[in-house]
C-alpha positions as CSV (number, residue, x, y, z in Angstrom):
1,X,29.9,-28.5,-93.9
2,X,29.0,-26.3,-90.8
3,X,25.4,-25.3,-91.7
4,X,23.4,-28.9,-90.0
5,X,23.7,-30.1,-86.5
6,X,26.4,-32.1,-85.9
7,X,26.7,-34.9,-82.4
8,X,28.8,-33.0,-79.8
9,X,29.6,-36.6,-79.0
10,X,31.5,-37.1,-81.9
11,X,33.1,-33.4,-82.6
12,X,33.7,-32.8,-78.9
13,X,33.8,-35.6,-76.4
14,X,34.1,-38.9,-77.6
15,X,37.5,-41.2,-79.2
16,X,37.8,-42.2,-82.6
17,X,38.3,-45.7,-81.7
18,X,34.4,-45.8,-80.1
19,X,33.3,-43.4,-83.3
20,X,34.1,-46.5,-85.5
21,X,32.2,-49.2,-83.5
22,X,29.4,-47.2,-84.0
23,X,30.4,-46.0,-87.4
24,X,28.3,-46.8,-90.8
25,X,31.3,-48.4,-92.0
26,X,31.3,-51.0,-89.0
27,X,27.8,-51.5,-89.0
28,X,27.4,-52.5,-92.7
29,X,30.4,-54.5,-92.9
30,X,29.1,-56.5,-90.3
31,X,25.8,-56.8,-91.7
32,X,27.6,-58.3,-95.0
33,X,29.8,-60.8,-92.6
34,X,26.4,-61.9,-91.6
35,X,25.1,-62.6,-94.5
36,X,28.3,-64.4,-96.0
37,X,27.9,-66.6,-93.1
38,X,24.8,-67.0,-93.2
39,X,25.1,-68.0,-96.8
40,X,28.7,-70.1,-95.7
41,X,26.6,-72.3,-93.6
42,X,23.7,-72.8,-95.4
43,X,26.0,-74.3,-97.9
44,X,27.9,-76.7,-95.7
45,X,24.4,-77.9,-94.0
46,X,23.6,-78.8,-97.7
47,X,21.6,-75.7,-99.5
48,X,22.8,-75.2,-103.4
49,X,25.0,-72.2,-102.9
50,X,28.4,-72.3,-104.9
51,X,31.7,-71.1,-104.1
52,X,31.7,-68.9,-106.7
53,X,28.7,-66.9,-105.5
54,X,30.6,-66.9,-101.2
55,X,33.7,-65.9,-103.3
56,X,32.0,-62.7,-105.0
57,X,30.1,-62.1,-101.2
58,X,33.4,-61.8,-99.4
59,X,35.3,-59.7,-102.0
60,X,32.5,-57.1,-101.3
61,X,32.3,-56.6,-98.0
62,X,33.8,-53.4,-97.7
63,X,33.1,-51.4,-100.8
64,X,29.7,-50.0,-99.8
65,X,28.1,-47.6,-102.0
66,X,26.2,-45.7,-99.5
67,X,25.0,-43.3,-101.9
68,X,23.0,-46.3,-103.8
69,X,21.8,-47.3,-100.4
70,X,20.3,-44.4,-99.5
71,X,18.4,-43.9,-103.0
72,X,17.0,-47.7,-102.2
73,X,16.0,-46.7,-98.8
74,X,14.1,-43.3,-100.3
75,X,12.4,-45.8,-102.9
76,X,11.7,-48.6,-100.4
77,X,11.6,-47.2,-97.1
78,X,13.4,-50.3,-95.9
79,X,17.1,-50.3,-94.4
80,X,17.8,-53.7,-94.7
81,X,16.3,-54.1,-98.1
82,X,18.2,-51.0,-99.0
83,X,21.1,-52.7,-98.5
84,X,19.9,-56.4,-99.7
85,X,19.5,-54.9,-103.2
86,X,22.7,-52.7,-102.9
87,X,25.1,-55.9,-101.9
88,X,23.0,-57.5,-104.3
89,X,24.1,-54.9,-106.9
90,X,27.8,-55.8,-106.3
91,X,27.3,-59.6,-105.9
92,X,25.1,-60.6,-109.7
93,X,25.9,-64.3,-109.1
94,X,25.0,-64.3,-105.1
95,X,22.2,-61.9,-105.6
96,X,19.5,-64.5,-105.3
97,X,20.5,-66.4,-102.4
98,X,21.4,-63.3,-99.8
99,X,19.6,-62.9,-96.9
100,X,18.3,-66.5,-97.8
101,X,15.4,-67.3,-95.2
102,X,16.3,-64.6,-93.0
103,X,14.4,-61.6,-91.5
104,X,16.2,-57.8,-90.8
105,X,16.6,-58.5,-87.3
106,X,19.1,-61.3,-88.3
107,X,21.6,-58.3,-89.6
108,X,20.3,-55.4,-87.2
109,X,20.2,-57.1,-84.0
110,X,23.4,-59.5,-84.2
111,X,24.8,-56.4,-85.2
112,X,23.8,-54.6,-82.5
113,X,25.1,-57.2,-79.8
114,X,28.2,-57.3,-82.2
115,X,28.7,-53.8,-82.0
116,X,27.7,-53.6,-78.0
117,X,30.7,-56.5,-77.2
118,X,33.1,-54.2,-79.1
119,X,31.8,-50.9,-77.2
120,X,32.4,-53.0,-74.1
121,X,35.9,-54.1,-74.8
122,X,36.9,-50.4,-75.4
123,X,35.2,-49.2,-72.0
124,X,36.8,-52.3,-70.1
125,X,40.3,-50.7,-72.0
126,X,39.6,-47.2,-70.5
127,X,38.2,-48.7,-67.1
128,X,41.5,-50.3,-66.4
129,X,43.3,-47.4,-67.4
130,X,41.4,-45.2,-64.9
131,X,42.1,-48.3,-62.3
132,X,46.2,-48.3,-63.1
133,X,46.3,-44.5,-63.0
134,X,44.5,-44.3,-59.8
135,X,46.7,-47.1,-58.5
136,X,49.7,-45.0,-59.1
137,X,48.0,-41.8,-57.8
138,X,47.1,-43.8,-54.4
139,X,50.9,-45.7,-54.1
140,X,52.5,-41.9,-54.3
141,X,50.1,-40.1,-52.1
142,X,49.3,-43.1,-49.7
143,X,51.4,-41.1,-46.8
144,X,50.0,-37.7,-47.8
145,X,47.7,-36.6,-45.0
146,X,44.8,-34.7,-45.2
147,X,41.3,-33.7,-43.6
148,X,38.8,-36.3,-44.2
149,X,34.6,-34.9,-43.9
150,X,31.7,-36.6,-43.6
151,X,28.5,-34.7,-44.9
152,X,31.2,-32.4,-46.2
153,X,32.3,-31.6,-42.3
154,X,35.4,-32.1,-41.2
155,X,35.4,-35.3,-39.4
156,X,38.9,-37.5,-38.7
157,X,42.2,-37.0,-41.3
158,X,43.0,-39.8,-43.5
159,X,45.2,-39.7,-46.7
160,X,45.2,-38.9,-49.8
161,X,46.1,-42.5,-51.6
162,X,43.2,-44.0,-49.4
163,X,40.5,-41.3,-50.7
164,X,42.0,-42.6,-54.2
165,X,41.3,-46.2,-53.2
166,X,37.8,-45.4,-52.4
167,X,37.3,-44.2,-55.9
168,X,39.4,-47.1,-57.2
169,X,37.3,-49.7,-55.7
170,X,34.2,-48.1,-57.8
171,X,36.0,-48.5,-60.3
172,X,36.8,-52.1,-60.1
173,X,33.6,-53.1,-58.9
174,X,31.9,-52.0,-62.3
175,X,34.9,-53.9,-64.3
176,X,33.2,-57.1,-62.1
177,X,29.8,-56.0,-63.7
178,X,31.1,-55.2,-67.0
179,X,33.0,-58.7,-67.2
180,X,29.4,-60.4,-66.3
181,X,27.6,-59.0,-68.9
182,X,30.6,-59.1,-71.8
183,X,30.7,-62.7,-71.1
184,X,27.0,-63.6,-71.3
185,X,26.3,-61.7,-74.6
186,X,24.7,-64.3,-77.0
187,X,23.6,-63.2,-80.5
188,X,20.2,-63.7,-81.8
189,X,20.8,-65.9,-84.3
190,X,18.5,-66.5,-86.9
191,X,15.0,-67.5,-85.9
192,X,13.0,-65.8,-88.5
193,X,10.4,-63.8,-88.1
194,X,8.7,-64.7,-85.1
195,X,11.9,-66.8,-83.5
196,X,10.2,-70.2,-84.7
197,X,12.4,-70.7,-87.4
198,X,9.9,-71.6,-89.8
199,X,11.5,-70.5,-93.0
200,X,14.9,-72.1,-92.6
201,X,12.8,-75.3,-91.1
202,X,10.9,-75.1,-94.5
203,X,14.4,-74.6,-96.2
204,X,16.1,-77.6,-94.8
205,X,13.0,-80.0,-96.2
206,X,11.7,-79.6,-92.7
207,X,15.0,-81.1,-90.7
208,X,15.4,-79.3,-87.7
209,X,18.7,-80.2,-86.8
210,X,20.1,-78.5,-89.7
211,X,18.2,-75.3,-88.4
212,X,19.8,-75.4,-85.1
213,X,23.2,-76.3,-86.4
214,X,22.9,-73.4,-88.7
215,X,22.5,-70.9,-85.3
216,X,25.5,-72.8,-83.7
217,X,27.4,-72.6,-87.3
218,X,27.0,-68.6,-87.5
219,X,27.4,-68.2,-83.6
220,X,31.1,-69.5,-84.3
221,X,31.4,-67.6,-87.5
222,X,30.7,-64.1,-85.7
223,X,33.2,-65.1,-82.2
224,X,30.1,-66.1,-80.1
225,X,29.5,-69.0,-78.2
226,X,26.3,-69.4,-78.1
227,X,22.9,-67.7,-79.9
228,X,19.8,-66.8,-77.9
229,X,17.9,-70.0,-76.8
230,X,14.3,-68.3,-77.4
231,X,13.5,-65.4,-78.9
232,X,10.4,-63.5,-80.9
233,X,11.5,-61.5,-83.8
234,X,14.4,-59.6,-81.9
235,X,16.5,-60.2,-79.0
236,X,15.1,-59.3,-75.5
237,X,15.3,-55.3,-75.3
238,X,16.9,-56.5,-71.2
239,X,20.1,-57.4,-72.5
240,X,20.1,-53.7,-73.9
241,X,19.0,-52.5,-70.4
242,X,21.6,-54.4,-68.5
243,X,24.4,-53.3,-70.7
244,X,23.4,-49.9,-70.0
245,X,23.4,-50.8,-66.3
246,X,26.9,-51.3,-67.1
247,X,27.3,-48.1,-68.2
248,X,25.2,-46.2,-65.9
249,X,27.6,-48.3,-62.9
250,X,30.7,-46.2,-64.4
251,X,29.2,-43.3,-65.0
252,X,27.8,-43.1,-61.0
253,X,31.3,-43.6,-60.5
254,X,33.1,-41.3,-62.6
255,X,30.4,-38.4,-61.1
256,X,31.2,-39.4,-57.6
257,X,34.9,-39.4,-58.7
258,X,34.8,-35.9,-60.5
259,X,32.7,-34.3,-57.5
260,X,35.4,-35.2,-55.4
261,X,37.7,-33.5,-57.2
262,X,35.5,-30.0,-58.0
263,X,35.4,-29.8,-54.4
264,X,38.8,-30.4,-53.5
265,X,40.0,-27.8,-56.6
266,X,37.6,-25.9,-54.1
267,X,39.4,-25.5,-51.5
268,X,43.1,-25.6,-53.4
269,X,43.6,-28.7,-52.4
270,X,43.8,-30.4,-56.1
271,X,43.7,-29.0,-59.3
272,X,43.3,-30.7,-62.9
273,X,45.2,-30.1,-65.9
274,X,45.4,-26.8,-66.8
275,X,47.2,-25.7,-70.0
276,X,49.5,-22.5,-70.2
277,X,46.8,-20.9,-72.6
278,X,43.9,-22.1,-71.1
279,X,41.2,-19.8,-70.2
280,X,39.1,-20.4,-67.1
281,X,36.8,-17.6,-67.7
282,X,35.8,-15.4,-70.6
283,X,35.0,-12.0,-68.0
284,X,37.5,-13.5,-64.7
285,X,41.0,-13.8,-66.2
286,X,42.3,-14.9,-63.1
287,X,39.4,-18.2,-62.9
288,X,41.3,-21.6,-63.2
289,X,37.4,-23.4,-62.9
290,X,37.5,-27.2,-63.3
291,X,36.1,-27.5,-66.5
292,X,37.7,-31.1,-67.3
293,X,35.1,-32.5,-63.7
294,X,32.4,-30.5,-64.9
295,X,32.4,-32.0,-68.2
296,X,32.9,-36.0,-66.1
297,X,29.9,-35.2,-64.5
298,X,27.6,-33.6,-66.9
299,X,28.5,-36.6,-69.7
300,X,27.4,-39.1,-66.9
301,X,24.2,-37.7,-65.6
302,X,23.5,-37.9,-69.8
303,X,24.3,-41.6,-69.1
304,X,23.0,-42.4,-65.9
305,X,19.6,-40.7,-67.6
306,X,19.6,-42.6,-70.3
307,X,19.7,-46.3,-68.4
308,X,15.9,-45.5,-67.7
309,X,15.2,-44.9,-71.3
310,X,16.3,-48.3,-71.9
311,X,14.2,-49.9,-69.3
312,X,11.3,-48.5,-70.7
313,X,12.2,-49.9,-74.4
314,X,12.3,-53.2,-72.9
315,X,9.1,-53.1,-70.3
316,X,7.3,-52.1,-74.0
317,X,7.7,-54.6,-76.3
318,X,4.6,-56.2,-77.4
319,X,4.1,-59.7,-78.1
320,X,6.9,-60.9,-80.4
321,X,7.9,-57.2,-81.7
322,X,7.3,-54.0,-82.3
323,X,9.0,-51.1,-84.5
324,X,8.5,-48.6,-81.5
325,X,12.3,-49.6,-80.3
326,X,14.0,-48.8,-83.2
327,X,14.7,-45.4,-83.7
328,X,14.8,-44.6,-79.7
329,X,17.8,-47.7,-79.5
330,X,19.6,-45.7,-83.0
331,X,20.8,-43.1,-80.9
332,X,20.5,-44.3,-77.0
333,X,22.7,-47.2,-77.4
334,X,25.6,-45.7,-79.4
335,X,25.6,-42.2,-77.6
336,X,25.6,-43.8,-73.8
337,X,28.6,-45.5,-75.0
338,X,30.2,-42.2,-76.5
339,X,29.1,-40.5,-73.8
340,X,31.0,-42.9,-71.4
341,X,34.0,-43.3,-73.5
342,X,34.2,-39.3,-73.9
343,X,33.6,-38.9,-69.6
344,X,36.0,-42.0,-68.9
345,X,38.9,-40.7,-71.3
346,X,38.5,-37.3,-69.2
347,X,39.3,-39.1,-65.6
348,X,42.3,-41.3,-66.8
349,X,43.6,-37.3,-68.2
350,X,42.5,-35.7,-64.8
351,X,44.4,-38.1,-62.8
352,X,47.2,-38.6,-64.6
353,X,47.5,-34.4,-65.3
354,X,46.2,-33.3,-61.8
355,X,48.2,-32.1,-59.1
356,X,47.8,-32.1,-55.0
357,X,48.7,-29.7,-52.8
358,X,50.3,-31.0,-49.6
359,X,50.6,-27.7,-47.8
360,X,47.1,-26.3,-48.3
361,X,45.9,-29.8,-46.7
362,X,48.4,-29.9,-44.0
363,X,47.2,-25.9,-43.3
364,X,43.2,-27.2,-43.1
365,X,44.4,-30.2,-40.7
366,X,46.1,-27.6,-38.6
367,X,42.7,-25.1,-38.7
368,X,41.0,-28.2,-37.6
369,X,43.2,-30.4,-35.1
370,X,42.3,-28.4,-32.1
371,X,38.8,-30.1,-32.3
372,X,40.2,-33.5,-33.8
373,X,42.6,-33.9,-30.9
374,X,40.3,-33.4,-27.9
375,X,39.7,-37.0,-27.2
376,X,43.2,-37.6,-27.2
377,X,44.2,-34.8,-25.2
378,X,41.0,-36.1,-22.8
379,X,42.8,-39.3,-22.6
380,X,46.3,-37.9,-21.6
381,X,44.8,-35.4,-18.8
382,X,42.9,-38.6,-17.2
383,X,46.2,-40.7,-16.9
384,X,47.7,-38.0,-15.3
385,X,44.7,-38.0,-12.3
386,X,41.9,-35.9,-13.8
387,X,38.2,-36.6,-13.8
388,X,37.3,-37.4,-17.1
389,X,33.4,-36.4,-16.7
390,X,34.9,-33.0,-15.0
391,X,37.2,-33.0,-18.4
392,X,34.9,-33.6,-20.8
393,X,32.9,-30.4,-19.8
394,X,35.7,-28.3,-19.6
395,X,36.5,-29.3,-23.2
396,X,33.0,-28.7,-24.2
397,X,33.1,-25.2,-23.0
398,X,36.3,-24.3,-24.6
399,X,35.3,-25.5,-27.9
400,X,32.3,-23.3,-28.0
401,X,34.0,-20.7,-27.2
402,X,36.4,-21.1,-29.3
403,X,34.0,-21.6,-32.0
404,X,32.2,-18.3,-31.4
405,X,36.0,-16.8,-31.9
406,X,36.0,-18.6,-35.3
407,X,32.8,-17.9,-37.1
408,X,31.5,-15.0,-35.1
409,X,34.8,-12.9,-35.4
410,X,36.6,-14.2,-37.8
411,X,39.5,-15.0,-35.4
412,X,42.0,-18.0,-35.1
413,X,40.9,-20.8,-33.3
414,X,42.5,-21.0,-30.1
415,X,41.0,-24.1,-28.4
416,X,44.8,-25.5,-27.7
417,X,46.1,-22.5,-26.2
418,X,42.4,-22.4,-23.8
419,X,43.0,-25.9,-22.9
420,X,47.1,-25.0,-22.4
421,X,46.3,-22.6,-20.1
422,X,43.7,-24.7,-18.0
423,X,45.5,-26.3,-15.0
424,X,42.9,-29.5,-14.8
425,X,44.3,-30.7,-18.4
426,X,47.9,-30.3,-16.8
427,X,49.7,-30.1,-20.3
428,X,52.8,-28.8,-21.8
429,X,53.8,-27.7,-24.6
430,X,56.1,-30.9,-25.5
431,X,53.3,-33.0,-24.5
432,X,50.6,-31.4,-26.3
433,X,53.1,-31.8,-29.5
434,X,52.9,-35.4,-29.2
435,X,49.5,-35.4,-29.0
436,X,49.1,-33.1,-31.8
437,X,51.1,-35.6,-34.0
438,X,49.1,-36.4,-37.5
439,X,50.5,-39.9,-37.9
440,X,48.4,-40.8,-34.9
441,X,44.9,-39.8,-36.5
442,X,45.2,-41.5,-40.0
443,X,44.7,-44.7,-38.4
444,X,45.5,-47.3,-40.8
445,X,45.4,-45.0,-44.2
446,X,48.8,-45.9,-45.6
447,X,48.5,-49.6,-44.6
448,X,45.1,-50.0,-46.1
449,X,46.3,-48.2,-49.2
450,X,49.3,-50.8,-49.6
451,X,46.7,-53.8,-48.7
452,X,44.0,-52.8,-51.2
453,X,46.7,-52.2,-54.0
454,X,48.7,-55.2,-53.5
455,X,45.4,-57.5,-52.8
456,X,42.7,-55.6,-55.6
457,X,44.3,-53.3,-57.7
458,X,47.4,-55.2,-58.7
459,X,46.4,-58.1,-59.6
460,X,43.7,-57.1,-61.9
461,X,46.0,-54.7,-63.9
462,X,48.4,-58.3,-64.4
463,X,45.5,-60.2,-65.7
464,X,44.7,-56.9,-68.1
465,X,47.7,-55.7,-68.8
466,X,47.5,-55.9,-72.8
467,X,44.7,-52.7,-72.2
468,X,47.1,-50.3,-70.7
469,X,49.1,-47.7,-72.5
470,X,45.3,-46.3,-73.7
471,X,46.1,-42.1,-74.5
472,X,43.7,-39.8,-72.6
473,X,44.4,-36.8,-74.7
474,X,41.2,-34.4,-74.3
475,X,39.7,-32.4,-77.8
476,X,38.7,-29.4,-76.6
């Protein structure tokens, strides 16, 4: 059916594999595993629930007729009961005791932290694909030189592996923040309405230790250590905010990453995949526009924007609970994380697709070694009896003239010849050769390249290496 709106996210950008996390099949599912262990402990603490009744809630955990649900939901305009009557429906025998003593947060928000933990896992998958790729990228161009810039100037060459490092290392410091966060996720639990626990207290005759055992019980159940110690009605709307710090950490990296890149396609130094029938531009047939960075850095700034949106969720939350959070958190939570699976998918394809071009860079270190190679040429001219103040202003006024030659007529820059022909620098042409070497002004490039991939990188894809192998195959 083409005539409604349907997510970009979904049709466009994002994998299947995140699609499902977030999926009404995964989220009602899981809201029926809560309730069978809900109902699974409150047997073994001693409530009269028979094995007949867990028996019939298990076998229907999957078969969810959504179309019932929904008519429930018109006729109660509640989701939770919705569902409560619709399992209920399924399950005669267990009909009475589901969602014993519970409130809808106990389904909604474990699911949500459920559901968060998955998304996690499958952005911690792609982030160590984009880590391994890079790592590659960096180990085969780690001897590649070319011109380095600072405020997008050209400043001294480095190489192409350690510019990869340098996005690399982003990378790997957001899988140290993403590992934080995965491993303090809690569930709620099930503390009622207000997070006293009244109602299961009152269902236990009053014996608290059975309603803390029943947390700890479920908490096991669900693959979670622990529940939240305190809560109100929900979960704290932070834990939301500092998973999407998570998030908004990879996308700031991934942008930065992508930039990179649009600006190197710029000057024909990299370009990203391009297919043989790809079109670059519907008027300019001859465009090859890096469409695959563009798209990296507009899905993040969606991200990135939508970390604040969280914060604000969370600074508003009055008292114990409010409803405002509910149907802003619907949509923020699951489409940051499609929006960063779809973006993080696209760099593992850029990388691994992309190509360099060695000779382009090696032609914009030549445009710009005249400059980059003063001080060394400085340095030679005063071991062989110069005066290096009288030097320095010799150099100075070369340069500028050289640079009028450059940008005022459109000429070659001739600063090496200038300086050749200047008896005070006493050079040759053999010596100004060895000056002129690249090797010499990459500094410690290729050795810090080897260092940070056999010290970082490495051993981080060996601890993960059941992630890698993830395809980066792009929809459109």
């Amino acid at each position: 059916m083409k005539d409604v709106y349907e997510n970009p996210l979904c049709a466009r950008y994002a994998s299947r594999e995140m699609q499902h996390i977030f999926s009404p099949d995964f989220k009602f599912s899981t809201w029926r595993r809560l309730w069978v262990a809900l109902a699974e402990s409150e047997q073994e603490l001693g409530l009269p629930i028979t094995d007949e009744q867990l028996d019939e809630m298990r076998a229907h955990i999957h078969d969810i007729d959504y179309e019932k649900a929904a008519d429930y939901e018109k006729r109660l305009r509640h989701d939770v009961m919705a569902h409560i009557r619709t399992y209920g429906d399924a399950c005669p025998k267990a009909k009475g005791i589901i969602h014993l003593g519970a409130t809808s947060c106990y389904v909604g928000d474990n699911t949500d932290i459920i559901q968060m933990r998955e998304a996690l896992l499958r952005i911690r998958k792609l982030l160590v694909n984009a880590v391994e790729t890079l790592a590659d990228f960096a180990g085969e161009h780690k001897d590649v030189p070319t011109l380095a810039y600072t405020h997008f100037q050209a400043a001294q060459p480095t190489t192409v592996g350690k510019r990869a490092c340098l996005w690399m290392q982003d990378f790997l410091m957001d899988l140290e923040r993403l590992e934080f966060e995965l491993a303090h996720l809690k569930l709620l639990g099930c503390k009622g309405t207000t997070g006293t626990g009244a109602s299961f207290l009152e269902l236990f005759g009053g014996d608290g230790e059975k309603v803390l055992a029943l947390e700890e019980k479920i908490a096991a159940k669900m693959g979670f250590a622990a529940s939240m110690p305190v809560s109100g009605q929900t979960y704290s709307r932070k834990i939301d905010a500092y998973v999407l710090n998570v998030l908004g950490g990879v996308a700031q990296s991934m942008y930065k990453m992508a930039q990179d890149l649009r600006l190197l396609a710029h000057m024909k130094e990299f370009d990203e995949p391009f297919e043989a029938e790809q079109v670059g531009s519907s008027a300019m047939a001859y465009k090859r526009n890096p469409m695959r960075c563009e798209r990296i850095c507009s899905l993040s700034r969606f991200v990135t924007n939508t970390v604040r949106n969280t914060a604000d969720t969370a600074s508003a939350q009055w008292l114990e609970r409010t409803l405002d959070d509910s149907a802003n958190r619907r949509i923020a939570l699951p489409e940051a994380f499609l929006a960063t699976d779809g973006a993080l998918t696209l760099c593992v394809n850029v990388i691994r697709g992309g190509r360099v071009y060695p000779r382009v860079m090696e032609k914009h270190l030549n445009e710009e070694m005249p400059f980059m190679a003063t001080e060394n040429i400085l340095m030679h001219a005063v071991t062989e009896g110069g005066d290096r103040q009288e030097l320095h202003e010799a150099i100075r006024r070369h340069s500028q003239a050289a640079a009028v030659k450059v940008k005022l007529e459109g000429g070659e820059n001739d600063l090496l010849e200038r300086l050749l022909a200047d008896p005070a620098f006493h050079l040759t042409e053999e010596a100004l050769q060895g000056v002129l070497d690249v090797k010499k002004f990459v500094g410690l490039a290729p050795a810090q390249t080897e260092a940070f991939l056999r010290d970082y990188a490495r051993p981080v894809l060996e601890k993960y290496a059941a992630d890698l192998g993830v395809e980066a195959e792009t929809n459109v």
